[in-house]
N, C-alpha and C positions, 0 to 999 in steps of 0.2 A: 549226460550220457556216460554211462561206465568204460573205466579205461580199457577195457576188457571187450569194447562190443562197439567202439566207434570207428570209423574207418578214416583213414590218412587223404589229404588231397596231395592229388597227383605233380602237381607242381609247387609243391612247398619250396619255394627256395632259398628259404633260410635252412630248414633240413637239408637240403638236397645239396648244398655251402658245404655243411660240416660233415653231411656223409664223405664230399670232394675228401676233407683231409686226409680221412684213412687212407685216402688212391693214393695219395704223392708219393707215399716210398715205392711205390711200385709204377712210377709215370710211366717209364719208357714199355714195361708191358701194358699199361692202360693204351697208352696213342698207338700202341702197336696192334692192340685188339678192335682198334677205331680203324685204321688202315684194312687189316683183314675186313673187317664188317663191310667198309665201301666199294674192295675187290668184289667180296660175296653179293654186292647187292648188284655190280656191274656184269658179274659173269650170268644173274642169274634170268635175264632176256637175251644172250644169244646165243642159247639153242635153239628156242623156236627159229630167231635169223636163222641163223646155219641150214635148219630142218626146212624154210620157206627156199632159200637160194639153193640147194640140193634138191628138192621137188621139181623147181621152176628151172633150174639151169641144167644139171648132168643129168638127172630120170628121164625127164621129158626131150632133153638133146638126145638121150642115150648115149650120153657123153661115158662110156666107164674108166677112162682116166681120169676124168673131171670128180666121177663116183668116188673113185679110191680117193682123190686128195680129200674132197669133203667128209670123207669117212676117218682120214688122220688126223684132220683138225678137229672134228667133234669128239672123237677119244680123246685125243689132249687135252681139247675142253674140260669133258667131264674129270678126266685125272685131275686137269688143275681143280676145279672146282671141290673133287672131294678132299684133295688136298688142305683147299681153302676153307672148308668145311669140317676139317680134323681139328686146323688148329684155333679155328673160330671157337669150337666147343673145349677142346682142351685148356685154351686160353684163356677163357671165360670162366671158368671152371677155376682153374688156377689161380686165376687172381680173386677169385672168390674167395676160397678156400684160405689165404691167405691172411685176405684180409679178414675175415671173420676169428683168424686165430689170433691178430692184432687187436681185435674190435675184445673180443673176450677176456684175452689178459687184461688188457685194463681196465673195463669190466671188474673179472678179478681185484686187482690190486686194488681198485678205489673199494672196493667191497670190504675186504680184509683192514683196510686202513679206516673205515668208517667208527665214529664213536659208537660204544654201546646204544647209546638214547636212541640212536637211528634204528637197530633193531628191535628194540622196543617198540615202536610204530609201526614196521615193517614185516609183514607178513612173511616167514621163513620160504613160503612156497614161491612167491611172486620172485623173488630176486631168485630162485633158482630158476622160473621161468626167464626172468630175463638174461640171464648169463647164459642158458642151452638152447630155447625154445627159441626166443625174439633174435638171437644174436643168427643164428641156427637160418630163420628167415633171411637178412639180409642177404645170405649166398645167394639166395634163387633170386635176388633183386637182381645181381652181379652176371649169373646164367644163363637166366630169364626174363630180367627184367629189363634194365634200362638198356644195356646193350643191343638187346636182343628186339627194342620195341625200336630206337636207331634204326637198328637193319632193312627192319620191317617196312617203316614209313621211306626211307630211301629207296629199297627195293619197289614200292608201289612209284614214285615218283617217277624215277627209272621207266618200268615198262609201261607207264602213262605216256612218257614222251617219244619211249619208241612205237612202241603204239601208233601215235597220232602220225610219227613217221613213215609208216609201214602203211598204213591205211587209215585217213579221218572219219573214212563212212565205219567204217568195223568197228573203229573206237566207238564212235558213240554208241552203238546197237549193244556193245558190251559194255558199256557205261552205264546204261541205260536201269541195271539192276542192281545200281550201287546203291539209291536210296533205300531199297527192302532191303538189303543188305547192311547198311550200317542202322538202320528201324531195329532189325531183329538181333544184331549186335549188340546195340547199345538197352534197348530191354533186357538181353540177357547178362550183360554184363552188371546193372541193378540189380536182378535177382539175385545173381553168383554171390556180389559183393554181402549180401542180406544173408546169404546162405552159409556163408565161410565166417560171417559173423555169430552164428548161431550155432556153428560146429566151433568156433572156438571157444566159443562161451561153456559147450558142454564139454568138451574137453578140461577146460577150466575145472569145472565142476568136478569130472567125473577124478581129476588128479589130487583133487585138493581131499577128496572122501576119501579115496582109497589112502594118501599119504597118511590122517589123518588117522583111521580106525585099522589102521596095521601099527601105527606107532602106540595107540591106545588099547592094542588086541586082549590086555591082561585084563583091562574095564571091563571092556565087549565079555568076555567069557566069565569073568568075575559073577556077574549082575546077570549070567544067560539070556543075553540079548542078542545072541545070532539070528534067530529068524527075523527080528525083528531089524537088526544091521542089512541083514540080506536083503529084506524087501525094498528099504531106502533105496540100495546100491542099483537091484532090477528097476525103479523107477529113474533113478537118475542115468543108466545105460541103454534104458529104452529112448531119454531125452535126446542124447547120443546118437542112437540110432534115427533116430527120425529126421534128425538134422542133417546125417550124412545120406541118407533117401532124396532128401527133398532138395540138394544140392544136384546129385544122382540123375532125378528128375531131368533140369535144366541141362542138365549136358546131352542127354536122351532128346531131349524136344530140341535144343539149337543146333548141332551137326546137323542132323536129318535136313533140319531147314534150312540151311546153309548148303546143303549139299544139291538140297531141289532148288536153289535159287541161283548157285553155280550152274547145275545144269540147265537151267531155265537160261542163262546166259548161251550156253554152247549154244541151247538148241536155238537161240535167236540167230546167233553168227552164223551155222550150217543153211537157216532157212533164206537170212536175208544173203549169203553169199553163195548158193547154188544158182538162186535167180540172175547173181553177177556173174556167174562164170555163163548160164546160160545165152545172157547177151554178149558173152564175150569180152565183159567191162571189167572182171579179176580171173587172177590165176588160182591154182588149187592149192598152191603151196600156203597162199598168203592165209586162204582159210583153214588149212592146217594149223599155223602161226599163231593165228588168233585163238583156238582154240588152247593150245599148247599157254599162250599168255591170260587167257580167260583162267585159266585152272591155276597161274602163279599169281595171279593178279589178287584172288579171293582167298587165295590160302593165309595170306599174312593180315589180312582183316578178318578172317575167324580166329586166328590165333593174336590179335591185338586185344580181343576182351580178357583173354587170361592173361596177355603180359599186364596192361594196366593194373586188373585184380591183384598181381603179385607186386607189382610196386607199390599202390594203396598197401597192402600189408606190408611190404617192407619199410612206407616211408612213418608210419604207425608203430613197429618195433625200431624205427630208429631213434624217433620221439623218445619211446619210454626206456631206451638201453643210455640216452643223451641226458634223460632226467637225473639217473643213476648216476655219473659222471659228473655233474654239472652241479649235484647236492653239495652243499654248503656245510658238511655231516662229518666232516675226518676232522680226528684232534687237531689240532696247530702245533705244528712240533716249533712251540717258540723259543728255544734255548738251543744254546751251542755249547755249554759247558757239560765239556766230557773228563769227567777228572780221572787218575790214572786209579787210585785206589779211594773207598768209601769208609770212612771209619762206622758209618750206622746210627748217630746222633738223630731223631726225630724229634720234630715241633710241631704241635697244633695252635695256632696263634690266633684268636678271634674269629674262629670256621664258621661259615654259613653256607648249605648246601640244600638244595629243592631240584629234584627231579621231573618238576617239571614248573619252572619257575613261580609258583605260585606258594606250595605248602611243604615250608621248610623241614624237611627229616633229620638234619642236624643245624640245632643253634646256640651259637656262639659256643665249640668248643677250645679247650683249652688246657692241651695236656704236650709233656714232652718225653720221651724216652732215650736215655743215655744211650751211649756207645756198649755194647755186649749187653744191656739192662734188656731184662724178662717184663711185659707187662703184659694184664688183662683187662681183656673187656666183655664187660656182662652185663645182663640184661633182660628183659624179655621180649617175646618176640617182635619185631616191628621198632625197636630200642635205635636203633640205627646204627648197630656196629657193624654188619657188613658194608653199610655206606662208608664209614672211616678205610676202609680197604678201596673201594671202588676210588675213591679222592685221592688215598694217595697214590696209588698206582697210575693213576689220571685217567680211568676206564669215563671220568665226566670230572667236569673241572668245576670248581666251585664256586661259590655266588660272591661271598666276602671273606677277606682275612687272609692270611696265607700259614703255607705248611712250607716245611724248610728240613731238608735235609744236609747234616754239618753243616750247616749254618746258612745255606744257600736254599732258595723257593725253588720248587720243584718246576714251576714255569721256566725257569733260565733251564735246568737241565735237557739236554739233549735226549729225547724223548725213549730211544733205543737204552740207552746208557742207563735215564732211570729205571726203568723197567729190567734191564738186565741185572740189575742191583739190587732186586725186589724179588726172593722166592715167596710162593705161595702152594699151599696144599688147603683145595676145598673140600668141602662138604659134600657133596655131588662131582663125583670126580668123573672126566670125560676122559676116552680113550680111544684114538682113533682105530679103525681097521689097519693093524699095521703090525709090526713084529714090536715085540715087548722091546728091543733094543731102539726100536724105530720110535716108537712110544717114550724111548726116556732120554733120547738123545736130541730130540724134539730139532731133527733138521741141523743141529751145529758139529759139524765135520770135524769140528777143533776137540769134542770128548771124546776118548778112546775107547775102546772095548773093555779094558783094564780099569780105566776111571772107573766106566760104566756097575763091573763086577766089586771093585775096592767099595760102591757108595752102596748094592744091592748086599754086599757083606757086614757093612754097618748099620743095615736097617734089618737087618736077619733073615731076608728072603732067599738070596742067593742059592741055597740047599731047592728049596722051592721049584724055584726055576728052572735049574737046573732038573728036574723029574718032569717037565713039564715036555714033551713032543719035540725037540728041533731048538730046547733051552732058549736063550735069548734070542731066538730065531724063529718063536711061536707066534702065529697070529692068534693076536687075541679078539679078533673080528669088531662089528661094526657096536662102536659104545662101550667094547671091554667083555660084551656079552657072555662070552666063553670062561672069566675071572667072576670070583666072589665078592661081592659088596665089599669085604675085608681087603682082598686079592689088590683090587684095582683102588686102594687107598694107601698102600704099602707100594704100588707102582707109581703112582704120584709121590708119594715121598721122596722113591728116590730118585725120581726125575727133581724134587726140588735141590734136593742136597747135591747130586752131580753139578748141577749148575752154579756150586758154591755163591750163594749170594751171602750180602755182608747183611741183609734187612731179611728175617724171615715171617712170615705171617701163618698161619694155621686157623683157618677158617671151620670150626666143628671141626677139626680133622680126624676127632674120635669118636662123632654120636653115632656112627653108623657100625661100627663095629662091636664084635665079641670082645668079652674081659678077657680072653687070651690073647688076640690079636692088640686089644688095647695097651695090654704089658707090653709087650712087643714094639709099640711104635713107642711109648713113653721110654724105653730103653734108648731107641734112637733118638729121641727128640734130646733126652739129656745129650749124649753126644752131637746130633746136630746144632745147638743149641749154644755149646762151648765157644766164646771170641762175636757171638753175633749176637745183632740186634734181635730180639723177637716179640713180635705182637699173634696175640694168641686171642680167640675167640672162640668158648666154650658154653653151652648149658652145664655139663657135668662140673659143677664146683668143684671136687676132687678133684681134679684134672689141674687145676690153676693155684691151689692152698698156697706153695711153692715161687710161686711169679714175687717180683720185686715188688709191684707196685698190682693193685687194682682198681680200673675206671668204671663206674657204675654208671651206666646212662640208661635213661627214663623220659620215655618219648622225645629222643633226638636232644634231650641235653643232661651233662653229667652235672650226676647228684650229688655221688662222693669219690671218695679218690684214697688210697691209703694200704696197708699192707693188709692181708686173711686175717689178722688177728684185730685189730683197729678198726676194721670193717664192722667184726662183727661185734665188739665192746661197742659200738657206736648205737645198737640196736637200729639201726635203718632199714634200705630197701634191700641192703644185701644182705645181712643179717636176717631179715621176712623170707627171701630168696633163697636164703642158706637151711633156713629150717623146714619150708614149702619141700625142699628137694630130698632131705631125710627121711619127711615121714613118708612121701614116695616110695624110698627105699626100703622104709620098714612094711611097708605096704604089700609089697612085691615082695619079701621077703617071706 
């Protein structure tokens, strides 16, 4: 069955264990919304009392002092009760609420700490559904559900036994329509369950197409595929719709029935207790009473199929919000060596690395880079120099051999520490919806505004920016969208160089840009480039002639190794590679 369309059992309690956990920081309002709930289900058979003992005692005495007291304690009553009833829902609610923001952050946080590889497997959509949509559920379990189905079953327990106290003949005659009663309950509530499974499925659906073909809207209109987008969309919102009818349906067919079977109960108790007062064998009040507990009695068993239905869904989003959690998927942060400064010394020492442990993308490499030394790495596509970046940074850890930074394996390194030691400017630069400052300050409170402007000064943007709407205070909206392909490579940069790290990497950092934008970052790169380590990853051979050293790797293993000049007296693959890219150029020329 798909994880998507199966439904939870209602007493899992191994789930129902680890949901407990979330409660504990909040116990004493948990046992304190258990208290309220056993008030509410005590107060909620004596009004009928009150309304039988004021029929039977001060109306028919014509007692009207008797009147007015019965008439001050059922006020009270009911105060207390809405009272009990304010903070039943508020409290419910609350501790929901709460706990759902606990449930989410960490959620969150194991999310953001998961290895690459995990998303790689994992569908972008599903983990947003589980952090907003499933998490999002559990409230109405908190609300709705478990609390609220307590109440419920106590409350019926409740006016069963006062019931049988008040009268055993009226009990049973109103008993007597419990079994159509829980018959058409419990069919309705298979249906619901089948229904709610079928509206989330298309919900599913209908999130995952729209996310998908507004993210790809350039395709769709590229290739004039809108009518053709459109009609998928009208059939899969038609799915949608049919699903949410046919739920629709069952709630249309069960009240009604529920309502004629309630009444079918009244009219039982009215017929068999007219004939008792006729003999003179009850009073009027008492079949008031019953009536008055016929209609409390059936209320919380029409509403028992939707609390269940919402705990099957919540105990199902707890499952798959706990799978999340519970993955095995987050780096190991196995080292504790936080050193105070990095001088930038790198080693490749017999590297073996497979993305998915079967077909190794880099073998057996074996390169090292000095302290302040320039090196590159080239190749062709699929060559596995972006995997040398994913390794060392530790985005995936690798199969054999070790890498060592001044002289130390990056395993021992304090996971923070290395990566804060490691600037990078990719290929595909991301930017969130946030102000350009927000964007390069990237959350650490320790950069200033003046850093900020000293590093956007050194990469030559600064003038830029500053023209820009509200300057370092422009959103550049969702992906950078609002910047140029140029724009937002030039904003990563100097998000790298603010972050002075001592290792800097450049991933393509200039395939994507114009030869004037290119001059422009090459000016900064010389100056960012001064006192650090840099590893550099290029197609444009001009870009790298200049590097100390060049790695040439050729499906995941390096073939040569040696300075632009050595390379190319060698006549090899970079040499092949260096000539391939000229007449290109004379080509296009």
């Amino acid at each position: 069955m798909n994880e998507e369309t199966k439904s939870g059992q209602i007493f899992d309690l191994p789930t129902l264990k680890r949901l407990y956990k979330f409660v504990r920081p909040y116990q004493k309002q948990f046992f304190l919304l258990i208290a309220v709930i056993i008030i509410s289900a005590i107060l909620a058979p004596l009004m009928p009392l009150l309304i039988k003992y004021t029929v039977d005692g001060p109306i028919t005495g014509r007692d009207l002092n008797g009147l007015l007291m019965m008439m001050i304690v059922m006020v009270c009553t009911l105060a207390l009760r809405g009272i009990v009833q304010f903070t039943n829902t508020y409290l419910s609610g609350w501790l929901g609420q709460n706990i759902i923001m606990d449930i989410r952050m960490q959620v969150y946080e194991k999310i953001v700490s998961m290895r690459l590889k995990y998303f790689d497997n994992t569908p972008i959509g599903r983990l947003v559904t589980r952090t907003i949509s499933d998490v999002e559920t559990l409230s109405e379990v908190f609300s709705e559900g478990m609390a609220a189905i307590v109440g419920d079953i106590l409350q019926l327990v409740l006016i069963i036994g006062v019931m049988f106290y008040t009268d055993w003949r009226l009990s049973l005659v109103s008993l007597s329509m419990i079994p159509l009663m829980l018959f058409s309950t419990y069919v309705f509530k298979e249906k619901i369950k089948d229904s709610f499974n079928e509206v989330r499925t298309a919900v599913a659906n209908l999130n995952t197409f729209v996310q998908e073909h507004i993210s790809g809207m350039s395709i769709v209109q590229i290739f004039s595929n809108e009518e053709q987008e459109y009609k998928k969309f009208v059939e899969i919102n038609k799915n949608h719709r049919k699903a949410n009818i046919r739920s629709i349906l069952y709630y249309s067919v069960y009240y009604p029935v529920a309502d004629v079977i309630s009444s079918a109960g009244i009219g039982l108790i009215v017929w068999y207790g007219a004939n008792q007062i006729m003999n003179l064998d009850m009073s009027f009040g008492t079949i008031l009473a019953f009536v008055m507990f016929n209609n409390l009695f059936f209320m919380p068993i029409r509403q028992l199929a939707d609390r269940f239905n919402t705990l099957q869904m919540g105990i199902v989003s707890t499952d798959r919000i706990l799978k999340i959690l519970d993955a095995d998927e987050v780096t190991p942060n196995t080292g504790t060596y936080f050193p105070d400064k990095i001088e930038g010394r790198v080693e490749f020492d017999n590297v073996w690395f497979a993305y998915n442990d079967e077909q190794f993308v880099l073998k057996d490499i074996n390169f090292s880079v000095s302290a302040g030394e320039t090196v590159a790495l080239v190749g062709a596509t699929g060559a596995g120099k972006s995997s040398v970046i994913n390794i060392l940074t530790r985005f995936y850890d690798i199969n054999s051999g070790t890498i060592r930074i001044d002289g130390v394996p990056i395993r021992e390194y304090d996971l923070n520490a290395l990566r804060h030691s490691i600037g990078i400017v990719l290929q595909d630069v991301f930017l969130f919806s946030d102000t350009i400052e927000g964007n390069i300050r990237m959350g650490d409170k320790s950069i200033t505004h003046e850093q900020i402007v000293e590093a956007a000064r050194l990469v030559g943007v600064h003038d830029f920016i500053e023209k820009l709407p509200g300057g370092y205070q422009y959103n550049v909206r969702e992906r950078g969208s609002s910047l140029s392909v140029g724009q937002r490579q030039l904003i990563s940069f100097v998000r790298a160089m603010v972050h002075d790290p001592k290792i800097l990497v450049l991933d393509e950092a200039t395939s994507s840009v114009d030869s004037e934008t290119e001059e422009l970052i090459q000016k900064a790169i010389e100056k960012l480039m001064s006192g650090r380590t840099a590893i550099v990853i290029a197609h444009r051979l001009s870009t790298i002639q200049e590097a100390d050293k060049i790695v040439v790797l050729d499906k995941g293993e390096i073939v040569e190794s040696g300075s632009h000049m050595s390379l190319l007296e060698k006549e090899g693959l970079y040499a092949n590679l260096h000539r391939m890219q000229y007449k290109e150029i004379a080509k296009q020329a």
